[in-house]
Each structure stands twice: as C-alpha cells, then as structure tokens.
C-alpha positions as CSV (number, residue, x, y, z in Angstrom):
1,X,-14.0,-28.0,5.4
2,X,-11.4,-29.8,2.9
3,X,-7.9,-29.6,3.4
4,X,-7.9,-27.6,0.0
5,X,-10.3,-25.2,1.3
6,X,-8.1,-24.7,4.3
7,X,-5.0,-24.3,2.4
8,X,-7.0,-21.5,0.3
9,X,-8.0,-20.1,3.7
10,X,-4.1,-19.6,4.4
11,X,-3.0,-18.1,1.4
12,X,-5.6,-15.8,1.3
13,X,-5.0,-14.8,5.0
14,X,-1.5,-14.9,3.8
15,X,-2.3,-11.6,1.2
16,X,-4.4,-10.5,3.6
17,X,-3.0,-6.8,4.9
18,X,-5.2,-3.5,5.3
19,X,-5.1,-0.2,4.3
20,X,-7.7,2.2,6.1
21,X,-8.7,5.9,4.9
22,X,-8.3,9.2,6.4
23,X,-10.6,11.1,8.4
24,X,-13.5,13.3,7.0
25,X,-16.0,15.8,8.9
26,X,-18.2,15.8,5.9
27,X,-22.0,15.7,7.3
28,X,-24.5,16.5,4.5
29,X,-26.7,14.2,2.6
30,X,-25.1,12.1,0.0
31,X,-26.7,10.3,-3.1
32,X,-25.5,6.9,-2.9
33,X,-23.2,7.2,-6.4
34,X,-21.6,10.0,-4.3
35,X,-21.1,7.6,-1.1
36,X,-19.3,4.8,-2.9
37,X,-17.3,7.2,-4.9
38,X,-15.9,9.1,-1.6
39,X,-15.6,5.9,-0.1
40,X,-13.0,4.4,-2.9
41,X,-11.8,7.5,-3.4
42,X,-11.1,7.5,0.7
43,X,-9.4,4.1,0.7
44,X,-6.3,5.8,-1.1
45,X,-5.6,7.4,2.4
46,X,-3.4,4.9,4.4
47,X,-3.5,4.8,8.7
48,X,-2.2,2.9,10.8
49,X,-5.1,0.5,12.4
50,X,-5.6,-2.7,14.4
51,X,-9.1,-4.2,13.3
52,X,-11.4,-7.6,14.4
53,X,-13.8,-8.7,11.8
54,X,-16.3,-11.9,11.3
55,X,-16.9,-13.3,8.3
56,X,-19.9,-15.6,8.3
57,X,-21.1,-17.7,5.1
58,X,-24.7,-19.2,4.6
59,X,-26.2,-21.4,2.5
60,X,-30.3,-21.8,2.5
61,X,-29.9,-20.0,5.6
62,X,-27.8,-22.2,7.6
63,X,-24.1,-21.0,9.1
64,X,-21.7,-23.0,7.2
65,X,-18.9,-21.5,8.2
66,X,-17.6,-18.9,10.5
67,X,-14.2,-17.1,10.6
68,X,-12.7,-14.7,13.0
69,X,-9.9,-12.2,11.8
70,X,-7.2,-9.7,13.4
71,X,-5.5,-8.0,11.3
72,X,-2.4,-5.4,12.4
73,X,-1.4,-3.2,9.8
74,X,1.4,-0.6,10.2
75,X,1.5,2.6,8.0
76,X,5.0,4.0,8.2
77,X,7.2,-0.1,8.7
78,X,4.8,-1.0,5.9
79,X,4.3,-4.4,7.9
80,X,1.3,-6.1,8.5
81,X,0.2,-9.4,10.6
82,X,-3.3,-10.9,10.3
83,X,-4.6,-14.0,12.3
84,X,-7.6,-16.2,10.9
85,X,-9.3,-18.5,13.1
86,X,-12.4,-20.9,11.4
87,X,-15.0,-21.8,14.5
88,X,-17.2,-23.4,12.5
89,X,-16.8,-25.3,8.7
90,X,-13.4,-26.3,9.8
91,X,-9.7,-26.1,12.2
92,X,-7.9,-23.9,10.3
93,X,-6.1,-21.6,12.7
94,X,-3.0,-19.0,11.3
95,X,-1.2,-16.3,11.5
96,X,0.9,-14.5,8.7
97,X,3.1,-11.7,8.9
98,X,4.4,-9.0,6.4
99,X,7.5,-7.3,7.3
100,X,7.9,-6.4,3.9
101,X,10.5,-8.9,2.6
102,X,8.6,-11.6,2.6
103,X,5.1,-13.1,4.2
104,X,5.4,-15.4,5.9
105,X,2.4,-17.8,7.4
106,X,1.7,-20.7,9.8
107,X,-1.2,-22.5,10.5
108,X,-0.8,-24.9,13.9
109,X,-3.7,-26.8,13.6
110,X,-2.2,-28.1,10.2
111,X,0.7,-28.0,11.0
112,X,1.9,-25.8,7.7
113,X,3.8,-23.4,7.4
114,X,4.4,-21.8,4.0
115,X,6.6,-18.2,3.2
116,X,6.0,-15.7,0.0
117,X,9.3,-13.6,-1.2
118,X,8.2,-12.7,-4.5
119,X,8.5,-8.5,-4.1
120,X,5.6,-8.1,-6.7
121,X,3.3,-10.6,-4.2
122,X,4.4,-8.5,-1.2
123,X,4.1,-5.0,-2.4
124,X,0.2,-5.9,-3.9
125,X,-0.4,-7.6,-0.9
126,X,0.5,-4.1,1.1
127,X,-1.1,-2.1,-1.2
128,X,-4.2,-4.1,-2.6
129,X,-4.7,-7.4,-0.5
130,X,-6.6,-5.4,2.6
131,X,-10.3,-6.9,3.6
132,X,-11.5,-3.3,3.7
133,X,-10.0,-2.9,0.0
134,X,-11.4,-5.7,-1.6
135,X,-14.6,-4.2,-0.3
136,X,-13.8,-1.4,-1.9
137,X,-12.9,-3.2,-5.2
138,X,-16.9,-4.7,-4.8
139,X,-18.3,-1.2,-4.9
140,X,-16.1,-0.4,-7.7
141,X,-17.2,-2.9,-9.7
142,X,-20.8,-2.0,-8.9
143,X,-21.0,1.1,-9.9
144,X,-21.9,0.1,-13.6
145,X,-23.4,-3.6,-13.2
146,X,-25.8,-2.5,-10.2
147,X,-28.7,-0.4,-9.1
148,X,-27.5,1.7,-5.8
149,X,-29.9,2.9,-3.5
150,X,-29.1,4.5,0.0
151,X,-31.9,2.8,2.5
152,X,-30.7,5.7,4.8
153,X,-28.4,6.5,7.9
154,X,-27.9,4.0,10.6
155,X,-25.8,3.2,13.4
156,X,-23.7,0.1,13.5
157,X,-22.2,-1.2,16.7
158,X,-22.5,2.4,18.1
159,X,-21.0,4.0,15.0
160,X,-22.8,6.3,12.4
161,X,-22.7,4.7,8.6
162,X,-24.7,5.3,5.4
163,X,-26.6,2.1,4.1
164,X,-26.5,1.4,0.6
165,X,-27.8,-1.7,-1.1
166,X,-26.8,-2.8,-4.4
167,X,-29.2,-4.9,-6.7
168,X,-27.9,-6.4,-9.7
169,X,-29.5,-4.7,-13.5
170,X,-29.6,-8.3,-15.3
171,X,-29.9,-12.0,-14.2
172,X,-26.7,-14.6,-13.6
173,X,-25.1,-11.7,-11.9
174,X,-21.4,-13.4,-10.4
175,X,-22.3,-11.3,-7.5
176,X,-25.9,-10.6,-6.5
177,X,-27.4,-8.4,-4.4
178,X,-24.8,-6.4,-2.0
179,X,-25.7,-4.4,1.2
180,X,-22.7,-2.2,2.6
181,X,-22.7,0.3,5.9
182,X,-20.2,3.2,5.3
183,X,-18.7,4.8,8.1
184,X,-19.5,8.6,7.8
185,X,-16.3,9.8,9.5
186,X,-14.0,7.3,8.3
187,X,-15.8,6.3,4.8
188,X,-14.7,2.6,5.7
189,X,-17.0,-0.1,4.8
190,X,-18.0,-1.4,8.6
191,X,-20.2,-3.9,7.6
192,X,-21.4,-5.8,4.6
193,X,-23.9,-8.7,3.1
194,X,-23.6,-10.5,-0.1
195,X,-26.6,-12.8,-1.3
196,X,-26.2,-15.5,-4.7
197,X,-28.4,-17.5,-4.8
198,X,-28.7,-19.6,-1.7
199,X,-25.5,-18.6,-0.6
200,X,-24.7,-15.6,1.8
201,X,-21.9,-13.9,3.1
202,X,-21.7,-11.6,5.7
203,X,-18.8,-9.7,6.8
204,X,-18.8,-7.5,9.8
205,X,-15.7,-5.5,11.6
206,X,-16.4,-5.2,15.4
207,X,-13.6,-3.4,17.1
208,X,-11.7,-0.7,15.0
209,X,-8.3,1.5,16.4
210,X,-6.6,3.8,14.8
211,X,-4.3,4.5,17.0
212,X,-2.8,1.1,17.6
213,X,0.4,0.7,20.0
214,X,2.5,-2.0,17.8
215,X,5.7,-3.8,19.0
216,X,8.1,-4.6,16.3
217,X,8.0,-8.4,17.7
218,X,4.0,-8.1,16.5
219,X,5.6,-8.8,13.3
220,X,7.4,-12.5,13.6
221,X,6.3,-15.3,14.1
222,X,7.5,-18.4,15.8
223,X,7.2,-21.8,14.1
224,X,8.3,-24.6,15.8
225,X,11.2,-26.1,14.7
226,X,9.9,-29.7,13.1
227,X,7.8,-28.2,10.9
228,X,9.1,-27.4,7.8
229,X,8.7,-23.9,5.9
230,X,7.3,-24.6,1.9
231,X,7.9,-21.6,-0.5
232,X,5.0,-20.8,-2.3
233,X,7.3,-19.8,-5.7
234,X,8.4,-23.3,-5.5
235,X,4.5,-25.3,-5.0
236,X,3.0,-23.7,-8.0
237,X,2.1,-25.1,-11.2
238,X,4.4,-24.6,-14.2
239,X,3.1,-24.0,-17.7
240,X,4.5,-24.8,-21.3
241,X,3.8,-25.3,-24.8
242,X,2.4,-28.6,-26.4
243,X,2.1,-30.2,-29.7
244,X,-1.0,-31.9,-30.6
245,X,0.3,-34.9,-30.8
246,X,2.1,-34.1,-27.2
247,X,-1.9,-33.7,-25.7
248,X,-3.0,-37.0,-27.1
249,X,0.8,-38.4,-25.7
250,X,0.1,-36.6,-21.9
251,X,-3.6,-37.8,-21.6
252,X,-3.3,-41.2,-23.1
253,X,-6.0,-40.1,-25.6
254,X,-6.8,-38.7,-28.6
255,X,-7.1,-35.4,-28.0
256,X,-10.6,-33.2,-29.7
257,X,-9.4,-30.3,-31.6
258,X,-10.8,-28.1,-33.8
259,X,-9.7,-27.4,-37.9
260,X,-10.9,-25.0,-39.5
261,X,-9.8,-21.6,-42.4
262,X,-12.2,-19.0,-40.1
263,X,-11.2,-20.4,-36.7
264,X,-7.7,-21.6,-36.2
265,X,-5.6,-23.1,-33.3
266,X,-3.1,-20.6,-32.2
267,X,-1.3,-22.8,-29.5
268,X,-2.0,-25.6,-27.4
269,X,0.1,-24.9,-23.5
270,X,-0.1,-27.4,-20.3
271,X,0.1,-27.2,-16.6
272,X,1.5,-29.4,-14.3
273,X,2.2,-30.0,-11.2
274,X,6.0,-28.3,-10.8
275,X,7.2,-31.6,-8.2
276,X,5.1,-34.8,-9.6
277,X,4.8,-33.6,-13.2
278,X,1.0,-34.5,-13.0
279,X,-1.3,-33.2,-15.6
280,X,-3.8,-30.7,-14.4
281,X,-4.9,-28.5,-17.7
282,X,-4.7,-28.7,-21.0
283,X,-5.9,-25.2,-22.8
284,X,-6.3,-24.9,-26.3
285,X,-6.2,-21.4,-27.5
286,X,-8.1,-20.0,-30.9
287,X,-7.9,-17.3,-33.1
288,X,-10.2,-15.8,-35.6
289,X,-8.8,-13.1,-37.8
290,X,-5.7,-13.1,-35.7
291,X,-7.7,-12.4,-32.5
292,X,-8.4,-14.0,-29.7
293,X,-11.6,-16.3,-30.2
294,X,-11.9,-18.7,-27.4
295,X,-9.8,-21.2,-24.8
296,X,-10.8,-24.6,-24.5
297,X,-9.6,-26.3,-21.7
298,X,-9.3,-30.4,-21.0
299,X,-9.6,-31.7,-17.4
300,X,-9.5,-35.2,-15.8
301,X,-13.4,-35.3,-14.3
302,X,-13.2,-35.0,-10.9
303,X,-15.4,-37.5,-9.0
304,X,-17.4,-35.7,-6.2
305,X,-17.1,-37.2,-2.5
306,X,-20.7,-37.7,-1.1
307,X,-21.1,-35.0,0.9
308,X,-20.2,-32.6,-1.8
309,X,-22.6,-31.5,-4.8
310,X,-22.1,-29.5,-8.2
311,X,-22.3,-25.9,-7.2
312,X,-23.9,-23.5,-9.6
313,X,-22.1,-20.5,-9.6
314,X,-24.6,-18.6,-12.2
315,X,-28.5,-18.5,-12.0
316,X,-28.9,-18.5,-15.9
317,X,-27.2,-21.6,-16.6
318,X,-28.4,-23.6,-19.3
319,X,-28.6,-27.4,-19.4
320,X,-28.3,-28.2,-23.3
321,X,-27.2,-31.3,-25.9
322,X,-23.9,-30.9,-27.4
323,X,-21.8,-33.9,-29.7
324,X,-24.6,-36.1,-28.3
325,X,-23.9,-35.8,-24.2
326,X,-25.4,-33.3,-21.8
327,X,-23.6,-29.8,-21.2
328,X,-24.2,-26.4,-19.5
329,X,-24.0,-23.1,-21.3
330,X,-23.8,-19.5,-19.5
331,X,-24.5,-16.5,-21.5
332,X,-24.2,-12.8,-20.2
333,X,-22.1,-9.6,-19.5
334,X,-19.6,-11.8,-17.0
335,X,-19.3,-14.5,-19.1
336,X,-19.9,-16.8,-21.8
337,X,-18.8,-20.6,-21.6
338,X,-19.7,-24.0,-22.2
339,X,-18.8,-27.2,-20.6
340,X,-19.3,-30.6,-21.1
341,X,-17.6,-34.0,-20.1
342,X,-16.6,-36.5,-22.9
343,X,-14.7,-40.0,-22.9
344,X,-13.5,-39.1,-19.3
345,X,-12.4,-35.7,-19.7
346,X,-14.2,-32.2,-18.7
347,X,-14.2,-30.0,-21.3
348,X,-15.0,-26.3,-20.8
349,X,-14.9,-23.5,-23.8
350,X,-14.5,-20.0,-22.8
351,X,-15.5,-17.3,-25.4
352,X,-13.0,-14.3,-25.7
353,X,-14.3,-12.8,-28.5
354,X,-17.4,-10.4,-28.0
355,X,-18.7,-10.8,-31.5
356,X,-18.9,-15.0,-31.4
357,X,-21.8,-16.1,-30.3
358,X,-22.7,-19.1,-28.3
359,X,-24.7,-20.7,-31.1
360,X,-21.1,-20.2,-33.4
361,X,-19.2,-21.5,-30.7
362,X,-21.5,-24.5,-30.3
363,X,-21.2,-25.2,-34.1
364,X,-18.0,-25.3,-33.9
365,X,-17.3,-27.6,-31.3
366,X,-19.7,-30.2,-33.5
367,X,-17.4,-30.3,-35.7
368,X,-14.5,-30.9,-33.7
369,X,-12.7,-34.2,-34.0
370,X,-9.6,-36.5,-32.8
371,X,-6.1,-36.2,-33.0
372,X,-4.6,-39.2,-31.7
C-alpha cells in the first residue's frame, strides 16, 4: 500500500466514531423494504458500545488487503477512540481519539501524527462518521437504485440476523451487488459484502458490548515527543478564482476553453497546494441558460508506477475518439462524464445538467479551442 493510501487510511480512521441503535423484541416476519427501513430508522438510537470489526478487500478473488478495527464509543462524554491496524496491503497502524474538541490521530508505524479542531468535522464525525452508519447510509441509498430480497434468517457468529441481498436495477452501478446480515434484536448491520466488478469487500464485526466499562484515559493518546503534530485545517488545498489568461500563465500552456452564446463560461477557480503553491486542478465551470451545465477539469497526467494499472471504476465505460485522441465516456443514473488526455494534460468533463446529453457535450468540446 502507497503512502497516500495509508494517509487515507488515517483520516478516515480519524472520522471514524460509532453510533449503535436501541434494543428491539420485534420477532415477526419482515419484508426486506421493512428490514432496511427499521434498521436506518434504528441507527437514530445512540448506546454506548465497544466493537471489533474486519474489513477485508479482494480483487479476482485474492486478499489484497486486510484491516482490523476497535472502535470505543461513549454515549453520554460524546467521545470516541478507534484503532486501525492493516495486516496485510500495508503497516499502517493508528489510533485516533475524539474527546469532542478535537480528534486527534497517530499512526507509529509512520510516524504521523495529525489533529482535527474544526467543530463542524468533530460534531459529523460523532454523529455520522460511525462504520455501522455508513452501512446504514449503503442501505439508504439502496432503497431506490436496487432490487432487495431477504434470502432468509441466519445466524452469524452465534447471533440471529436477517439476510438481505441487494442487486443493482441497471448496469455501471458505483456500487454493485450488496449482501447485509441485520441483527434482529439490535437492527445493527453485523456483517456485510460488496462485489464491483472484480473487486470485493467484506466487512464483518466479531465481538460486540454494549455495556462497555470505559476509563476516561481511553480517550488520550500518547505521542511521543519528536514527532510532530500537523493540523489537518492547515494541509489542505486552498481554492481561488482565475482568469483565463491566469490558466494558460499557471500551466505554462494555452489553456482549451470553450466560446460559445448557448453555453458559456461562468468562472474558471484553482487549487493548490496551501504550503508549496503547486497546481493540482484547474475547473472550468459552464452555464446554459444561467444553470449549471457542466465542470471541466485540467490535470497534470499522472504517470502510473509499474505495479499499478488504470482502475475502472464503472462497468459501462466507453472507449471513444474525441478532438482526434482516445477518451472514455460513462453514461447512467450516477454519472455522466468524459475524459481524455491532451498535450500533457488530463481533461475530464462532468455533466451537471440532466437535459445535456453526452453527444451535446461531446460537440461541444470539438469545438473548444486555445487561449494562450
């Protein structure tokens, strides 16, 4: 694993907090609309819990990568620690803590240690950042996008659970076919499996309390005194409004834009790196009729290291010929884009505007030209 992924791997451990639901006796026969409903509608009740969970990715059937996770969460402090370790696909091993004034996480192996006191980043991270609720937020999303089917009652590690499985309605789905065991008395998403495409992830918790003893020193953490605490509010890019003529200036190019009375640019904004003022996006936004019509974004084209290939995120991506070069498009509910590389730079077109088609959008960018 790449020290990017890693640093991903901390942050999100860094949101990371849990929020379990309250207790239900309910024992008759559910349809499975009925079990996902009760099950988000369940995850508004907040416990007290300490939880261990494995998370498990694949790819053509092989274990890629495999992650252990503890996660602590106190109801009434409103402070949470969670504790990742990666035993295979990488070294990564942290801890982060929530004691609601700011998060504050350290990885050992890498020696990094990073803290979060934005309020609005901790209070989400209390009340939406929890493993068990982004399940939740899956199964939300499901609901309208996917077929669900209950395969029946089964028991999971010794515990009673509903299985449900989830099968996408229409091709290039972002997220494929989902299986999920729901805890009857608990209505907490024990176990679940995501396939796309060759890829597979499988998340499984394997020791549940509810009834945790938890020492207010569960919540600190000691770092070491060389190593050297980065706010996060202070690593971030910063973003801020361009000329044309400042695009061509920033990539040492001409830059292609588009000029035209139906479709018209709206504004052109960078982002950079906040410390070494590097370039890492350049997004042109479009209007038509005084809506939003589509982005177009400008990258540097990142040149892949041997061991990695292109991933394809979406099953119905096209390969097609645009201004002469090879590009991709994607076309369906999620989304609708088209990317293509040009005189060193990636360029990627994201379509806003649900009554442009790709075939407009493609004329358009035919037409675009140079501003130097």
């Amino acid at each position: 694993m790449k020290k990017g992924k890693i640093l991903g791997c901390i942050l999100a451990s860094v949101m990371t907090v849990s929020l379990f639901a309250g207790c239900s006796n309910q024992k008759t026969s559910l349809l499975p609309k009925q079990v996902v409903a009760k099950a988000i509608e369940q995850n508004e009740k907040m416990s007290s819990y300490y939880g261990e969970s494995k998370c498990d990715m694949y790819e053509n059937n092989k274990l890629i990568s495999s992650t252990n996770i503890k996660e602590w969460y106190d109801s009434k402090l409103k402070k949470t620690r969670i504790e990742v370790k990666t035993t295979k696909g990488g070294k990564s091993e942290a801890v982060s803590v929530n004691d609601g004034k700011k998060i504050l996480s350290y990885d050992k192996n890498l020696k990094l240690a990073f803290v979060v006191d934005d309020k609005e980043v901790i209070n989400e991270a209390v009340n939406r950042q929890s493993s068990r609720t982004q399940m939740m937020n899956f199964l939300n999303r499901m609901k309208d996008t996917h077929k669900i089917k209950k395969l029946g009652e089964e028991e999971v590690d010794g515990i009673d659970t509903y299985h449900i499985v989830c099968e996408p309605k229409e091709k290039g789905a972002l997220i494929g076919k989902f299986e999920a065991w729901i805890t009857k008395d608990k209505w907490f998403v024990v176990k679940c499996i995501n396939e796309n495409g060759n890829f597979k992830t499988v998340v499984n918790y394997t020791k549940l309390d509810f009834s945790p003893k938890m020492d207010e020193k569960l919540f600190t953490i000691d770092i070491p005194k060389n190593i050297k605490i980065q706010n996060i509010n202070e690593m971030g890019p910063t973003q801020r409004e361009i000329t044309l003529k400042e695009g061509a200036k920033l990539i040492n190019k001409p830059i292609l834009y588009y000029k035209g009375k139906d479709v018209t640019l709206n504004k052109i904004t960078v982002m950079e790196d906040k410390k070494t003022k590097e370039l890492i996006e350049l997004t042109e936004q479009y209007n038509k009729n005084n809506l939003p019509a589509f982005n177009l974004s400008i990258n540097k084209i990142k040149e892949l290291n041997k061991d990695e290939k292109p991933v394809k995120v979406f099953s119905d991506e096209k390969e097609i010929v645009l201004r002469g070069k090879k590009a991709t498009s994607i076309d369906n509910k999620i989304l609708r884009s088209i990317g293509w590389n040009e005189d060193g730079f990636h360029y990627s077109v994201v379509i806003s505007n649900p009554q442009m088609t790709i075939d407009e959008v493609k004329a358009i960018i035919e037409k675009m030209q140079l501003q130097s």
